[in-house]
Each structure stands twice: as C-alpha cells, then as structure tokens.
MDTraj code that builds the backbone (N, CA, C; nanometers):
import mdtraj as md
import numpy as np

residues = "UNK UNK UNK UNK UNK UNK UNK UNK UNK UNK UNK UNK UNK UNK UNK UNK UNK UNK UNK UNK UNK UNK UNK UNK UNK UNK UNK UNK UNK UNK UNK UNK UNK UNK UNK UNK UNK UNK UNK UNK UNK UNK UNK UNK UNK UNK UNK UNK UNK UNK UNK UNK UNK UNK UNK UNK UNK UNK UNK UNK UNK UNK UNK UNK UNK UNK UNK UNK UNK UNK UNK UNK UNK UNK UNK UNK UNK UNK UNK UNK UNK UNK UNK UNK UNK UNK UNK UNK UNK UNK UNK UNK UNK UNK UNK UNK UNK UNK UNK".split()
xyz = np.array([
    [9.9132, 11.4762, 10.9259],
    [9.8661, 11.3593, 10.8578],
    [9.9802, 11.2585, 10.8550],
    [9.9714, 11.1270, 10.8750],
    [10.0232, 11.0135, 10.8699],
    [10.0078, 10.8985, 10.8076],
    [10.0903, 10.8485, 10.7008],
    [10.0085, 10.7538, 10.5510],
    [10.1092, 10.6657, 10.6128],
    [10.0512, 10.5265, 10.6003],
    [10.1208, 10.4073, 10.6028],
    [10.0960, 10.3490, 10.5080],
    [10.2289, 10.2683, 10.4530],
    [10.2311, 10.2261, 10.3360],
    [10.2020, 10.0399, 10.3810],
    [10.2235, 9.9960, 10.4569],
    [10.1886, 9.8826, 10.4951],
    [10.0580, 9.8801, 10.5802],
    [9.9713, 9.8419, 10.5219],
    [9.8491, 9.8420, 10.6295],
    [9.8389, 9.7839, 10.7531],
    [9.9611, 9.6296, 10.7785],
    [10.0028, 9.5307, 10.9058],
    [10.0659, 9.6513, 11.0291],
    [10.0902, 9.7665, 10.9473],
    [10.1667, 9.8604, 11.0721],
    [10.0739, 9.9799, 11.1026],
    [9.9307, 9.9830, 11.0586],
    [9.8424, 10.0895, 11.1049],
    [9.8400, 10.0855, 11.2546],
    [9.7969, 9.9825, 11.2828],
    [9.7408, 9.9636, 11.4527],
    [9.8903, 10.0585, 11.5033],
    [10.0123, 10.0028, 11.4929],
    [10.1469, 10.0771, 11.5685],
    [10.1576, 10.2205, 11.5242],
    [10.1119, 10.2884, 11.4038],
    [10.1491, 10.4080, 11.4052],
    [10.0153, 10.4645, 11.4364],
    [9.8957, 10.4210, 11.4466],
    [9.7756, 10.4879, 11.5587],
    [9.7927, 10.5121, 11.6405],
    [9.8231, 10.4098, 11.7603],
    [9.8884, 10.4232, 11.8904],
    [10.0128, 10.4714, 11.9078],
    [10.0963, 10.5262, 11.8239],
    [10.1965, 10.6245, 11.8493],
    [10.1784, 10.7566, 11.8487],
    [10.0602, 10.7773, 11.6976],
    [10.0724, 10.9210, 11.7093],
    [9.8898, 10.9298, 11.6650],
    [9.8166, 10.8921, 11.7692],
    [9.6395, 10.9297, 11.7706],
    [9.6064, 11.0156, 11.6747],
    [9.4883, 10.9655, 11.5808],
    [9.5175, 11.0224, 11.4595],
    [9.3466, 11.1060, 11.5518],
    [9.2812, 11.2088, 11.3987],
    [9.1797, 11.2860, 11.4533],
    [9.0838, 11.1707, 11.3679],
    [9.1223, 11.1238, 11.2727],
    [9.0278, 11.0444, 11.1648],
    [9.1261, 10.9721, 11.0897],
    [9.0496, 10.8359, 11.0530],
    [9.1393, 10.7480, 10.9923],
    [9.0769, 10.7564, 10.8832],
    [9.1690, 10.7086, 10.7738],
    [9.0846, 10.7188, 10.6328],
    [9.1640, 10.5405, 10.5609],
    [9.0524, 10.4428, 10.5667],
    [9.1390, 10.3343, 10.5256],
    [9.0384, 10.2546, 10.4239],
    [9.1331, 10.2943, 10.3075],
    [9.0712, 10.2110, 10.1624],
    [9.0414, 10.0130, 10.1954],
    [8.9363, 10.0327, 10.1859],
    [8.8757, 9.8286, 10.2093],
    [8.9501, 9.7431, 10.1155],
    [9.0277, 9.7862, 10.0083],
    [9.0969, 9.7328, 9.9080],
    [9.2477, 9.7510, 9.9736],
    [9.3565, 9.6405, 10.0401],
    [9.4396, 9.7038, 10.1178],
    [9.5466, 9.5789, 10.0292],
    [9.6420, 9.6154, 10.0414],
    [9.7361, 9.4489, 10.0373],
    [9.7967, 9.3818, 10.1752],
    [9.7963, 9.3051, 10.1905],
    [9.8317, 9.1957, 10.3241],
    [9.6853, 9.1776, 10.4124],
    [9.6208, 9.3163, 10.4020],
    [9.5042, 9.2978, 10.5077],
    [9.3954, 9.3047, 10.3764],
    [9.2924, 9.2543, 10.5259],
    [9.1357, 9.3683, 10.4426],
    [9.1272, 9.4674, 10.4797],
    [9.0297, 9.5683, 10.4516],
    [9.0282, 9.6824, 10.4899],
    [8.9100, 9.6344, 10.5977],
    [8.8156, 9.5888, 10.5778],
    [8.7347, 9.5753, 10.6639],
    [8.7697, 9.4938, 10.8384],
    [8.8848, 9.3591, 10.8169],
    [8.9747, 9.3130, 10.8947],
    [9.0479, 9.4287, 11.0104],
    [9.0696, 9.5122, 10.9235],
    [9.1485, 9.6301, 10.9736],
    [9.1070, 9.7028, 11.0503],
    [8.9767, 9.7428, 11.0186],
    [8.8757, 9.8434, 11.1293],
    [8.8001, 9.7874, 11.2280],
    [8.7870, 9.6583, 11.1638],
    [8.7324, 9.5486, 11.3306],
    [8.8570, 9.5460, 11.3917],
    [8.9981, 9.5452, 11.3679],
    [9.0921, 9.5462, 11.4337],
    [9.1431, 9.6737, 11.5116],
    [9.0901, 9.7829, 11.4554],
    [9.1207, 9.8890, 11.5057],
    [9.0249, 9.9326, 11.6195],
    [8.8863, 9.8759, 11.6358],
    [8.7771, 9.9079, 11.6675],
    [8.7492, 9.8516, 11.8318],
    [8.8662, 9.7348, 11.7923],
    [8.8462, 9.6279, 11.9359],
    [8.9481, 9.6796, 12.0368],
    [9.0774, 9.8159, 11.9989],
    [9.1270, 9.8671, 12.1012],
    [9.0472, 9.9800, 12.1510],
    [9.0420, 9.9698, 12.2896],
    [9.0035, 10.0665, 12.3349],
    [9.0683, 10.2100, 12.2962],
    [9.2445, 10.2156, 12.3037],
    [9.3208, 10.3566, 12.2589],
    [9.2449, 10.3985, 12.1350],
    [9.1806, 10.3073, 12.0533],
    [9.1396, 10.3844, 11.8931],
    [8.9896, 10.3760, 11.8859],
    [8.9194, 10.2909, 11.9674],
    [8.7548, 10.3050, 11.9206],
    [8.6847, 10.3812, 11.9024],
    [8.7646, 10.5020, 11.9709],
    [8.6690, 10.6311, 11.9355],
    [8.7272, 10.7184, 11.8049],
    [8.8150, 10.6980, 11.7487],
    [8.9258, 10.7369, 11.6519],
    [8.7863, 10.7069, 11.5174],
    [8.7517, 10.8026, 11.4801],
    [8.6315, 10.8098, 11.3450],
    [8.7088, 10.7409, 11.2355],
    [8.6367, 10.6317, 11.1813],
    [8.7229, 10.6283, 11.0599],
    [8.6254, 10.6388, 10.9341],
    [8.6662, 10.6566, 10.7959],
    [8.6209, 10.6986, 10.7098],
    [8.6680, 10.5404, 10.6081],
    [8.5489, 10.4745, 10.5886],
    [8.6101, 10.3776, 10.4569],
    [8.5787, 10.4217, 10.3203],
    [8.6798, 10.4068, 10.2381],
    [8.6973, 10.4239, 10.1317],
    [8.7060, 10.3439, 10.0350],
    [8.6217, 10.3284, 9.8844],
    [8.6541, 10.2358, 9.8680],
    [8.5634, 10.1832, 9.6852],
    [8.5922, 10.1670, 9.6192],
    [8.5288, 10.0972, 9.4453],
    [8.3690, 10.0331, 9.4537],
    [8.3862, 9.9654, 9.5929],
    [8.2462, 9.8662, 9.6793],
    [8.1232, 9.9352, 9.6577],
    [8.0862, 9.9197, 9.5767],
    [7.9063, 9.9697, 9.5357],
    [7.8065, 9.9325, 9.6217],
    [7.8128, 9.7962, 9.6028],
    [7.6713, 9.7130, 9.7023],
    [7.5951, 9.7092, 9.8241],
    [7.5139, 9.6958, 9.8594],
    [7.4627, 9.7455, 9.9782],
    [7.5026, 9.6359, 10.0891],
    [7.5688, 9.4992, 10.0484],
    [7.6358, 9.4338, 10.1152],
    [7.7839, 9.4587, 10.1626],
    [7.8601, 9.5377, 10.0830],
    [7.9470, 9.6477, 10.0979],
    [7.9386, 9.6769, 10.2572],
    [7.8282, 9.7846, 10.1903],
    [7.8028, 9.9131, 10.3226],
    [7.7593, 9.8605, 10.4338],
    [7.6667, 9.7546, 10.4444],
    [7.6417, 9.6821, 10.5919],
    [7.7994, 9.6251, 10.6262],
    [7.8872, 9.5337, 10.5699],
    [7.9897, 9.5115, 10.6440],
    [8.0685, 9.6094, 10.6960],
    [8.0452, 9.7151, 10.6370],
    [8.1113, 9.8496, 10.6777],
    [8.0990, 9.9106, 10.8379],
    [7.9712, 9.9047, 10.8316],
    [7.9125, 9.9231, 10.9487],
    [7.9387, 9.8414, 11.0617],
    [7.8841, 9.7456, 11.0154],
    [7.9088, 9.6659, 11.1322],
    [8.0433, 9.6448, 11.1769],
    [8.1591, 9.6570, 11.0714],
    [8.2936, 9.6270, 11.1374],
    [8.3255, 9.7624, 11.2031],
    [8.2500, 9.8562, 11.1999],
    [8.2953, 9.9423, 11.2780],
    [8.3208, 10.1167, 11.1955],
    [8.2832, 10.1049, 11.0866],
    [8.3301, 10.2052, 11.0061],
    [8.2130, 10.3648, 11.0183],
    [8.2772, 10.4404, 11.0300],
    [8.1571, 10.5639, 11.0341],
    [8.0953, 10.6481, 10.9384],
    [8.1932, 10.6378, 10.8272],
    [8.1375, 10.6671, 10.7242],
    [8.2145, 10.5828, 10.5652],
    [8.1215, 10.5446, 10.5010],
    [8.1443, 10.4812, 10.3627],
    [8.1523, 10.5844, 10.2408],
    [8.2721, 10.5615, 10.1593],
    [8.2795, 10.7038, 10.0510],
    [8.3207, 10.5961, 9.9299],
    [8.2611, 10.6552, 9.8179],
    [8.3101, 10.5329, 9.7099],
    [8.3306, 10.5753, 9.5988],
    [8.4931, 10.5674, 9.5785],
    [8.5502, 10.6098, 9.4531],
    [8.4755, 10.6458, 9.3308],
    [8.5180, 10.6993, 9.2181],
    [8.6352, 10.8526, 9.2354],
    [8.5670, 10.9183, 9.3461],
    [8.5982, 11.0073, 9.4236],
    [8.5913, 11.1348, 9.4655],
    [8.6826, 11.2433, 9.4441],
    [8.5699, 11.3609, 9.4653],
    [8.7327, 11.4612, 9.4759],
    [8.8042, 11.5005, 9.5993],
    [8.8709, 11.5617, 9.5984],
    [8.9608, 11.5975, 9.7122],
    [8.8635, 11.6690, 9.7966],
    [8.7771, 11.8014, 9.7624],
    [8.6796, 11.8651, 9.8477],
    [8.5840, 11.7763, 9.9195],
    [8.5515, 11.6766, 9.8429],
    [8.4158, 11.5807, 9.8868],
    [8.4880, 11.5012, 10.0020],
    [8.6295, 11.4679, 9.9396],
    [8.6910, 11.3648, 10.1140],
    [8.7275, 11.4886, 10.2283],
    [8.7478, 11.5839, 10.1857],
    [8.7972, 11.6815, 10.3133],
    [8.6127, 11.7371, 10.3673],
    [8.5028, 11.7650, 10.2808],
    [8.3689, 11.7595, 10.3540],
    [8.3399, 11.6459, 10.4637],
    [8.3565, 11.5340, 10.4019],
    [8.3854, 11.4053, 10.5206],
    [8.4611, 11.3713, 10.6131],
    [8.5619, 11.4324, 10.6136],
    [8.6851, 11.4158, 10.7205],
    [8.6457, 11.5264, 10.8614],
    [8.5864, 11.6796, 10.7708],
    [8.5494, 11.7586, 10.8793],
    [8.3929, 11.7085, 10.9422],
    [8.3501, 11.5863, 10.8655],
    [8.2130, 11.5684, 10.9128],
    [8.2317, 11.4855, 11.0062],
    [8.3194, 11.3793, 11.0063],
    [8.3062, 11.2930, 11.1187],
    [8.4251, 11.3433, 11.2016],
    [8.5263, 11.4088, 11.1603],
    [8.5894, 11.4998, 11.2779],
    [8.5080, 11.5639, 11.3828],
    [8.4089, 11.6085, 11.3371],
    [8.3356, 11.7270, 11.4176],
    [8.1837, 11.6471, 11.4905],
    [8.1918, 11.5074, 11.4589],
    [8.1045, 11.4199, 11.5014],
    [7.9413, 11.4192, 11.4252],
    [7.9468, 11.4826, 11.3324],
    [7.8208, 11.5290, 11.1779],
    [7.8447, 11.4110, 11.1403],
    [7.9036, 11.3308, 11.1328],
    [7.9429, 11.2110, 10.9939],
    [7.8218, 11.1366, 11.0364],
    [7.7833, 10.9852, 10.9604],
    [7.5980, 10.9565, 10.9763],
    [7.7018, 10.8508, 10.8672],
    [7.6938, 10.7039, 10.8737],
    [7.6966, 10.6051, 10.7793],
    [7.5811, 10.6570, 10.6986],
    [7.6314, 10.6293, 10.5209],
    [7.5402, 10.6500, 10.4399],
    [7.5457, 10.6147, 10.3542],
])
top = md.Topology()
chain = top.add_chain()
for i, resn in enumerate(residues, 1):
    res = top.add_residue(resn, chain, resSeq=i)
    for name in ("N", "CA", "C"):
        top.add_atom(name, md.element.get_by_symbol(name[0]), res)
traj = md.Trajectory(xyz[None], top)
C-alpha cells in the first residue's frame, strides 16, 4: 500500500509503483477528488487501475459525477475497516458494480 499525502503527486506515485486499487477521498486539498480520477482515468498506464471513491457526498448528484468521472465504486463515510477491505477485494477481483 502507498498513501500520498499530497493529492498533486498521485498521478507520479501511480505510475511509479501501479497500484491494484486506488482509494481517493472526493474531499482532497489542492485538488478535487473527482478532478483527480478524470485525471487519472485519461492515462492510459492507470485507466484500468479500479478506483474506489470515498467520501461524506450523500446525493445522487454525488454519485452520477462519480461515475461519470470515472470512479468504480462510491463508499460514503463512516465505514468500517471490513466494509472498505469487502470493496477493495470487490473491485480488485472485478465484482465491484457502482452503487
């Protein structure tokens, strides 16, 4: 696992070290989160790279931008630790389904 504390340096430590699943909160500082996964989405090295958004975002306007920027699955705070590792092996293993 690989946490970046600056979200402007995700794209460089993706393409260094190919993650299996990204997990990136839509609430970010410098970026959006949503900015981020259309950004991640438009390299070819990461488009297939599952990512998981995370995130406070209730609304069903939320979850469509989600989608459409590219996101594979939407999870929305609190969770517990079991419920994000059920999701991580779901869209790891290609099970994950926006929902």
């Amino acid at each position: 696992m690989i946490g970046v504390l600056d979200p402007r340096m995700a794209e460089l430590a993706m393409l260094k070290h190919l993650p299996d699943v990204a997990i990136i909160d839509l609430r970010l500082p410098h970026i959006d989160g949503l900015k981020l996964i259309t950004l991640l989405r438009r390299r070819s090295e990461l488009s297939a790279v599952p990512i998981i958004a995370v995130t406070v975002l209730v609304d069903e306007y939320d979850k469509q931008s989600c989608l459409l920027a590219g996101a594979d699955m939407y999870v929305t705070k609190p969770f517990s630790r079991a419920e994000l590792l059920a999701h991580i092996q779901q869209v790891a293993t290609g099970r994950g389904s926006f929902a």
